[in-house]
DSSP file (Angstrom, degrees, kcal/mol; ACC not computed):
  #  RESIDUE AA STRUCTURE BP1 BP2  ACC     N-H-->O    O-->H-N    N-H-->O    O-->H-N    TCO  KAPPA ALPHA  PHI   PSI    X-CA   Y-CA   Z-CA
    1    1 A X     >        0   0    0      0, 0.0     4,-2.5     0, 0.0     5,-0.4   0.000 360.0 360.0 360.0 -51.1 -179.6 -174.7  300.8
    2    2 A X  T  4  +     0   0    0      2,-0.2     5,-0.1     3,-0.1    41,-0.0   0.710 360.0  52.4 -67.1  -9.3 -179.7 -175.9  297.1
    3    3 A X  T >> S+     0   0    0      3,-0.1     3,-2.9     2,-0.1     4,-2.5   0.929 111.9  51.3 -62.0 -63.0 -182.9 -177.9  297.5
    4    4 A X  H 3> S+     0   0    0      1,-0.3     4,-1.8     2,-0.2    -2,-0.2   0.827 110.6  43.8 -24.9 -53.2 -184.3 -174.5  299.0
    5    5 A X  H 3X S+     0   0    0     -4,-2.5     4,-0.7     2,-0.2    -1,-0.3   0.672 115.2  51.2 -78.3 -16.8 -183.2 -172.4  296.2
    6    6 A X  H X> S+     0   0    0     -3,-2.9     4,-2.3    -5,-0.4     3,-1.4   0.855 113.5  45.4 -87.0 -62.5 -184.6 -175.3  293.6
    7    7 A X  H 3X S+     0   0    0     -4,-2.5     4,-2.5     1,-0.3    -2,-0.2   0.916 118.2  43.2 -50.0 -48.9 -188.0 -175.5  295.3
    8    8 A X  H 3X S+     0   0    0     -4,-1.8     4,-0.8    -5,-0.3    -1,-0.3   0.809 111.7  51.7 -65.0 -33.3 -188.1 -171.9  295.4
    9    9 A X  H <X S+     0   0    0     -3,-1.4     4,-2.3    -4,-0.7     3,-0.5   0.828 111.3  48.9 -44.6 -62.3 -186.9 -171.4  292.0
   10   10 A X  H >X S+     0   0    0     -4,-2.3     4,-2.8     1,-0.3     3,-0.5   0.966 119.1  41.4 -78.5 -73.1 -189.7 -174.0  290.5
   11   11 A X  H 3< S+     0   0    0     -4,-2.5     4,-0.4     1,-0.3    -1,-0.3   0.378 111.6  44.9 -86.6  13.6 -192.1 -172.4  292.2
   12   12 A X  H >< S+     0   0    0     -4,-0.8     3,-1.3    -3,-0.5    -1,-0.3   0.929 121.4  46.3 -92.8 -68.9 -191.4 -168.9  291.9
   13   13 A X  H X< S+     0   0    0     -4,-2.3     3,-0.9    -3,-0.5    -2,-0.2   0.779 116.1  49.5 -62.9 -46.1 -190.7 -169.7  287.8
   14   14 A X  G >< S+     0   0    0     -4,-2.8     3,-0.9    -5,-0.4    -1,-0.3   0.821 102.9  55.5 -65.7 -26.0 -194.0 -171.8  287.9
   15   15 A X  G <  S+     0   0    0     -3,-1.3    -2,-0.2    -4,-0.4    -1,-0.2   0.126 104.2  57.5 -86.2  14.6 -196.2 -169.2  289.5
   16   16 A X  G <  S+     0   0    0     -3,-0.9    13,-1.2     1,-0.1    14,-0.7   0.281  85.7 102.0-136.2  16.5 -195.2 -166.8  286.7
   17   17 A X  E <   -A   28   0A   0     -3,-0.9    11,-0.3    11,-0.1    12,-0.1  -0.917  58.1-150.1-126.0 127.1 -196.5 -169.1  283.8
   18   18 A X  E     -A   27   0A   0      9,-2.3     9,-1.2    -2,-0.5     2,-0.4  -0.060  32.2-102.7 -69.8 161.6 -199.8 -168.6  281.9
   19   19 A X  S    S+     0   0    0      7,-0.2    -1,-0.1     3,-0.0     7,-0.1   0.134  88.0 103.2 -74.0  23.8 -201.9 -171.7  280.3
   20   20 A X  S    S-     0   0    0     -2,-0.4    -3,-0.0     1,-0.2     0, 0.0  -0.193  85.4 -65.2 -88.6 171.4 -200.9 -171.0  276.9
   21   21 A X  S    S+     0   0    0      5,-0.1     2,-0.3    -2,-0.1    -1,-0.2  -0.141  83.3  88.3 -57.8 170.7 -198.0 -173.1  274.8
   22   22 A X  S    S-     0   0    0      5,-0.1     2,-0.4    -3,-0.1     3,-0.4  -0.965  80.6 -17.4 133.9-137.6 -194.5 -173.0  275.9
   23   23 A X  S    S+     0   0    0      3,-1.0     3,-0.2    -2,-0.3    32,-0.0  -0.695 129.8   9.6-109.0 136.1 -192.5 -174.8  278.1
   24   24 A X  S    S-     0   0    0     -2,-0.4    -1,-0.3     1,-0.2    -7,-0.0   0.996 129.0 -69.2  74.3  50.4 -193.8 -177.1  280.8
   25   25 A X  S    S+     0   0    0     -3,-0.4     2,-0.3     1,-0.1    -1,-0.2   0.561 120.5  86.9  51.1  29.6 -197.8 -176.5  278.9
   26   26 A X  S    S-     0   0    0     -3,-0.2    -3,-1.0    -7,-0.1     2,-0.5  -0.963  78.4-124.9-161.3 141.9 -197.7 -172.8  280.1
   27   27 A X  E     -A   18   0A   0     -9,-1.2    -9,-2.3    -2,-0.3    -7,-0.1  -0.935  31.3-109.8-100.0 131.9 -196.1 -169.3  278.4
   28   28 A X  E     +A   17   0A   0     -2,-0.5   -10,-0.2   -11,-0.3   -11,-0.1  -0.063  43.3 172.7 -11.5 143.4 -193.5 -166.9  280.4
   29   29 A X        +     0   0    0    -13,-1.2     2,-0.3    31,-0.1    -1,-0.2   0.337  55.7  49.8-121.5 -39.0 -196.0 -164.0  280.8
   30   30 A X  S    S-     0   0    0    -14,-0.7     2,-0.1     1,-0.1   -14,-0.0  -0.570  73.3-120.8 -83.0 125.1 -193.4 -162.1  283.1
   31   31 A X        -     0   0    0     -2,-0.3     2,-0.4    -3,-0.1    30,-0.2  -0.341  36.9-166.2 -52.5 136.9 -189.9 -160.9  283.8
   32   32 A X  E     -b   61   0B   0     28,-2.9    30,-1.4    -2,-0.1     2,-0.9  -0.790  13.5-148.7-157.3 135.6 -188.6 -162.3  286.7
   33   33 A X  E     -b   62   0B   0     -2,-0.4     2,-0.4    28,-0.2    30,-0.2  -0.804   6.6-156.4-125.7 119.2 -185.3 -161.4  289.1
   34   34 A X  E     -b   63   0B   0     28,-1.2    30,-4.1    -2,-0.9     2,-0.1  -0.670  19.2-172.4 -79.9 106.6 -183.8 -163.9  290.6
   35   35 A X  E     +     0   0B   0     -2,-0.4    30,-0.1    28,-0.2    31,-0.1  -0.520  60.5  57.5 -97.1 165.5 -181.9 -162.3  293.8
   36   36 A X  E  >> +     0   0B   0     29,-0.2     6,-1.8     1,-0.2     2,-1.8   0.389  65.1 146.0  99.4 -15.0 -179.3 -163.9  296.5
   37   37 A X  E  45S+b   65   0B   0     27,-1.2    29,-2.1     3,-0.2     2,-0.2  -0.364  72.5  21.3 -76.6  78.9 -176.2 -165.2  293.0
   38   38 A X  T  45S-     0   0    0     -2,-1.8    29,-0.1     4,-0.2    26,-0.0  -0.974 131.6  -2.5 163.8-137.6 -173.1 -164.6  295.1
   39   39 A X  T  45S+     0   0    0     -2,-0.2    -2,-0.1     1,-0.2     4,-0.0   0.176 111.7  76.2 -10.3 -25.5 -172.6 -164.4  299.1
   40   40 A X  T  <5S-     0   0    0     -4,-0.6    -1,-0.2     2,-0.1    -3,-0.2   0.888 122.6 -98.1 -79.7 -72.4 -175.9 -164.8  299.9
   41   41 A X  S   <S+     0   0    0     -5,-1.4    -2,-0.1   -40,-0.0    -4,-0.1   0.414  81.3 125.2 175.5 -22.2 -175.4 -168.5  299.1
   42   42 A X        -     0   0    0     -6,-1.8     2,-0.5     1,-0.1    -4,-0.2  -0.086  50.1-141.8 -63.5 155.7 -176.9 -168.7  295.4
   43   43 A X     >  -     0   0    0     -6,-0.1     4,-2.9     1,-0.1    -6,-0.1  -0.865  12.5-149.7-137.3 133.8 -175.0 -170.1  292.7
   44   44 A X  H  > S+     0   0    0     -2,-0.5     4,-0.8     1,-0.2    -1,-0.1   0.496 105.6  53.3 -60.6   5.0 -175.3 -168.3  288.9
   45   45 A X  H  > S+     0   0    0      2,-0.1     4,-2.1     3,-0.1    -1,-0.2   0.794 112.4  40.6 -94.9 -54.0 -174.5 -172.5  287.8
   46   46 A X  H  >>S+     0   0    0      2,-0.2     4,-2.9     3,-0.1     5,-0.5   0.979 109.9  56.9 -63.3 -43.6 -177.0 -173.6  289.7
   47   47 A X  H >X5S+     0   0    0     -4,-2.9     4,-1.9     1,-0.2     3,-1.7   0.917 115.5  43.9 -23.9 -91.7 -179.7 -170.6  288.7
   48   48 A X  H 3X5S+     0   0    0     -4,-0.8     4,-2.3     1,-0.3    -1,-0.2   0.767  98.2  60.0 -25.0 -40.7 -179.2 -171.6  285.2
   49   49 A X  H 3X>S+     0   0    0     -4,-2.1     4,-2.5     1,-0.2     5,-0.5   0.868 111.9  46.7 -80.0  -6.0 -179.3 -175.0  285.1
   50   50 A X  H <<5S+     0   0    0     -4,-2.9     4,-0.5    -3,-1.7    -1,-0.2   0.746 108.3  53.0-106.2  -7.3 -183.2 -174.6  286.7
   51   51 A X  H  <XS+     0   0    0     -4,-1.9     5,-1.5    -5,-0.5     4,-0.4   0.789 111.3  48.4 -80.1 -28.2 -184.1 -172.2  284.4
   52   52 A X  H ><5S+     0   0    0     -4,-2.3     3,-1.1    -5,-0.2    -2,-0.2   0.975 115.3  51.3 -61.2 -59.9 -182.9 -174.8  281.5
   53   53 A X  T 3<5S+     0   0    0     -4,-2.5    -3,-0.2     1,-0.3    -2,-0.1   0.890 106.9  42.5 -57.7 -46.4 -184.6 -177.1  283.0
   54   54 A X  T 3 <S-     0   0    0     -5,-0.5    -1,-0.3    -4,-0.5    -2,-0.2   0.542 104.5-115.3 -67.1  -0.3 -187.8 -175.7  283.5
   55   55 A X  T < 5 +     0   0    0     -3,-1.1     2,-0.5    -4,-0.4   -32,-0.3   0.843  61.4 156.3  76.0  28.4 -188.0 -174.3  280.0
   56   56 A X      < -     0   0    0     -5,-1.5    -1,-0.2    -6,-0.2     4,-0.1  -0.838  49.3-111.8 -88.8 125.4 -188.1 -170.8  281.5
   57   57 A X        -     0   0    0     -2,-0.5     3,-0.5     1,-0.2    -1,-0.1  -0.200  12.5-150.9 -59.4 117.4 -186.9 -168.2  279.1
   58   58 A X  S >  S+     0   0    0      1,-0.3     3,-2.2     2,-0.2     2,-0.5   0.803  91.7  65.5 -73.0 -11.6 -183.6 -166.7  280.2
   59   59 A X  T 3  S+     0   0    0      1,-0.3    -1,-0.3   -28,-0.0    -2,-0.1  -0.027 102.7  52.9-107.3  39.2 -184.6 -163.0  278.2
   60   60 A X  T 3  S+     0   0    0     -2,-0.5   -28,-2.9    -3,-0.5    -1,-0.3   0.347  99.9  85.2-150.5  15.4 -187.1 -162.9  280.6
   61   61 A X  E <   -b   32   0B   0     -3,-2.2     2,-0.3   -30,-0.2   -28,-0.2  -0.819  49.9-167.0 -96.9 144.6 -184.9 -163.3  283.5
   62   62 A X  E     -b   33   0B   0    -30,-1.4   -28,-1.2    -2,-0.3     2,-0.5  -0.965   5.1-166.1-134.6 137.7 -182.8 -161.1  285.6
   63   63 A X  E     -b   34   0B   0     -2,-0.3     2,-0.5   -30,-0.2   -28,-0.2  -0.905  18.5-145.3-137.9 107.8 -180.2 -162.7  288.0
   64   64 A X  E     -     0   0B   0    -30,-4.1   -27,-1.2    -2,-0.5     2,-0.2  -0.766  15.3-139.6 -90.2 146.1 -179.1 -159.7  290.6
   65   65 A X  E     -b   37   0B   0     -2,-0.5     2,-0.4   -29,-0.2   -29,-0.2  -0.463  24.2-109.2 -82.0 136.6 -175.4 -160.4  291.3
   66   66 A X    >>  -     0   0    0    -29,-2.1     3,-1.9    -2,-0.2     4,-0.8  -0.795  23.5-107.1 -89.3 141.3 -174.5 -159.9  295.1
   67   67 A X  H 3> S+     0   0    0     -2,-0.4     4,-1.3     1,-0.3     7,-0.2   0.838 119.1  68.6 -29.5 -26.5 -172.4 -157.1  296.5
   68   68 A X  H 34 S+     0   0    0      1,-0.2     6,-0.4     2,-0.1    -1,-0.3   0.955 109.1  34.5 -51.2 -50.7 -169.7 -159.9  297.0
   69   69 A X  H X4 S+     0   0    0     -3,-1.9     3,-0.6   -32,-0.2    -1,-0.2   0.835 116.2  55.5 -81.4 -56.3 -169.5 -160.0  293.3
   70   70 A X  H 3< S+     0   0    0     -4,-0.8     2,-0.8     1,-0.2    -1,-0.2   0.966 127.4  17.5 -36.3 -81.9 -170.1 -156.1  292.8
   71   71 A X  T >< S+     0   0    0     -4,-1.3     3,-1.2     1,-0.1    -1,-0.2  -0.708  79.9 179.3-110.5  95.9 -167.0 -154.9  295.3
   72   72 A X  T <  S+     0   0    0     -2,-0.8    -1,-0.1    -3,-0.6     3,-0.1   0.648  71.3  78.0 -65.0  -6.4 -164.8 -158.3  295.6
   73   73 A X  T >  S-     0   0    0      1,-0.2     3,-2.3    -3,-0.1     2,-0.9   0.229  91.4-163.4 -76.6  13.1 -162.5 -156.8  297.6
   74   74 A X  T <   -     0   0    0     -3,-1.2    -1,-0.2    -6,-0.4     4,-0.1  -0.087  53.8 -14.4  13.5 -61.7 -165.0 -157.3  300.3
   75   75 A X  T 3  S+     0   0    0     -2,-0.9     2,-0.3    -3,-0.1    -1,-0.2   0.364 114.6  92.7-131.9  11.4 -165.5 -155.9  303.6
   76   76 A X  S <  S-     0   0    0     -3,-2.3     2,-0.1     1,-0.1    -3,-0.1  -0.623  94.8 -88.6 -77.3 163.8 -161.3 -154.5  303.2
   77   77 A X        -     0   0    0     -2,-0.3     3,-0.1     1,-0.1    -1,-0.1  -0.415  52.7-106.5 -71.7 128.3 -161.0 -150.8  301.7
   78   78 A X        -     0   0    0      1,-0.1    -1,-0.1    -2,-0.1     7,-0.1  -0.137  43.7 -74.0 -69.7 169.5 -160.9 -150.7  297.9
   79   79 A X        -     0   0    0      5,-0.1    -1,-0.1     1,-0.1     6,-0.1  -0.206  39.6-141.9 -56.0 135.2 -157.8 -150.1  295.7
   80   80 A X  S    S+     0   0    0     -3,-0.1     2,-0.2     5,-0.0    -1,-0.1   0.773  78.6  85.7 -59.8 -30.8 -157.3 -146.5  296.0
   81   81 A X  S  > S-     0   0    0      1,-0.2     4,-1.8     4,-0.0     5,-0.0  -0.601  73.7-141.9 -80.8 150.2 -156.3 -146.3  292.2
   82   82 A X  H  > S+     0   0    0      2,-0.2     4,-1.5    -2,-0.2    -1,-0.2   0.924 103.9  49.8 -57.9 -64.9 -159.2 -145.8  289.7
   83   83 A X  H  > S+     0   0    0      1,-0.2     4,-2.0     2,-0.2     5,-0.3   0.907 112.4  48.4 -64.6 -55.9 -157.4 -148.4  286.9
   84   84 A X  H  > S+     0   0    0      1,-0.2     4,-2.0     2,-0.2    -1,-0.2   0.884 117.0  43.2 -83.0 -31.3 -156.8 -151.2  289.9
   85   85 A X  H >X S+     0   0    0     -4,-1.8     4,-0.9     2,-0.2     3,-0.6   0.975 114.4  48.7 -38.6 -63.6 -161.0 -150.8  291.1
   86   86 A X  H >X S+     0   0    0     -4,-1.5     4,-2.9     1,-0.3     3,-1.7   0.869 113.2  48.1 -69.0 -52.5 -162.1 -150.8  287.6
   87   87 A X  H 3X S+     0   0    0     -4,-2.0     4,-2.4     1,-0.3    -1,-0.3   0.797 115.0  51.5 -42.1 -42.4 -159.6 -154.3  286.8
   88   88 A X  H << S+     0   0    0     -4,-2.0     4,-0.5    -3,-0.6    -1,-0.3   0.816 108.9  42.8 -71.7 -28.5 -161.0 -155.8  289.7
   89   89 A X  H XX S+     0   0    0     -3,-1.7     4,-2.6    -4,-0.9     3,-1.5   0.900 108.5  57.6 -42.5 -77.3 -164.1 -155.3  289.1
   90   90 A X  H 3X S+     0   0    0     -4,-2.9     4,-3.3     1,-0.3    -2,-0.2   0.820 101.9  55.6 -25.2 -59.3 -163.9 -156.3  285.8
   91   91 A X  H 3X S+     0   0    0     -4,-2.4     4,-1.9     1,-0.2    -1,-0.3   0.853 108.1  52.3 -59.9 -28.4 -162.4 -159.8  286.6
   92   92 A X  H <> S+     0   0    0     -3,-1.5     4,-2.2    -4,-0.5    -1,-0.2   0.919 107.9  49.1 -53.5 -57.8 -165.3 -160.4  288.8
   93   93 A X  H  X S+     0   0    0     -4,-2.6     4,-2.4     2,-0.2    -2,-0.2   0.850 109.9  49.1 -26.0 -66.7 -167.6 -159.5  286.2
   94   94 A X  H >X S+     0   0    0     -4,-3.3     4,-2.5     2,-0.2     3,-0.6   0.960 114.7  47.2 -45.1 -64.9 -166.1 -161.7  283.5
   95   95 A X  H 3X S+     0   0    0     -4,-1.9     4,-1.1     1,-0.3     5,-0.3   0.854 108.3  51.9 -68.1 -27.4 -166.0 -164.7  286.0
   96   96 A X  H 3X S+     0   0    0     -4,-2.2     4,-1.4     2,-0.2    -1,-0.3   0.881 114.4  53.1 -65.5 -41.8 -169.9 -164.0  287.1
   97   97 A X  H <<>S+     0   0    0     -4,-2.4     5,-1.9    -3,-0.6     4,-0.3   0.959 106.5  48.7 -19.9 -77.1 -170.2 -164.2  282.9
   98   98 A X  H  <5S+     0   0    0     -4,-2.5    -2,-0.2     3,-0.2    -1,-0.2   0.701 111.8  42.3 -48.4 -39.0 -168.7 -167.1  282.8
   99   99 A X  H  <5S+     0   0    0     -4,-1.1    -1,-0.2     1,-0.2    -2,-0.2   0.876 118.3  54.4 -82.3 -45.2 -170.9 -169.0  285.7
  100  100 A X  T  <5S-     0   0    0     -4,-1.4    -2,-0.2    -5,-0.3    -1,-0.2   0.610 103.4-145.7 -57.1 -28.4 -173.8 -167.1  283.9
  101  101 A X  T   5       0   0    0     -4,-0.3    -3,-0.2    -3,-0.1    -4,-0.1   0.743 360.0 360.0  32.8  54.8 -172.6 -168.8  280.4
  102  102 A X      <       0   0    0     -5,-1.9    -4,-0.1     0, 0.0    -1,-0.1   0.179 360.0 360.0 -90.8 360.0 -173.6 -165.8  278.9
């Protein structure tokens, strides 16, 4: 699966770059969101390091997070309390941050 997601990656990130200067001889002309960073099978480490590598401009990226990541408490019933969702959440977030190096 992480050759799949590189190939797909280069060329998805290649098909979205004009013949102007920039990285790889070609400018960004497009936003582009990178779905699947969690449960589906991507990983936000890997995401990154092939957008660093391809010269693609990360502020023209968007990297959707999977429900895994969203409610981590997964397919059990979430904390009833407001404070212990929001905390759980939270930590997920931070660590999806973190993978993100954001």
């Amino acid at each position: 699966a992480p050759q799949v997601l590189r190939q797909t990656l280069e060329q998805i990130l290649s098909s979205h770059v004009s013949a102007g200067g920039g990285a790889g001889g070609g400018a960004a002309v497009m936003p582009v969101l990178i779905p699947g960073v969690g449960r589906q099978g991507g990983s936000a480490e890997e995401v990154m390091m092939i957008l660093k590598e391809t010269g693609y401009p990360r502020e023209l990226v968007r990297i959707n997070l999977s429900s895994g990541i969203l409610t981590p408490w997964g397919t059990a019933a979430p904390p009833l309390d407001a404070a212990a969702r929001k905390e759980v959440i939270l930590d997920a977030l931070v660590s999806a941050t973190r993978s993100l190096a954001l």
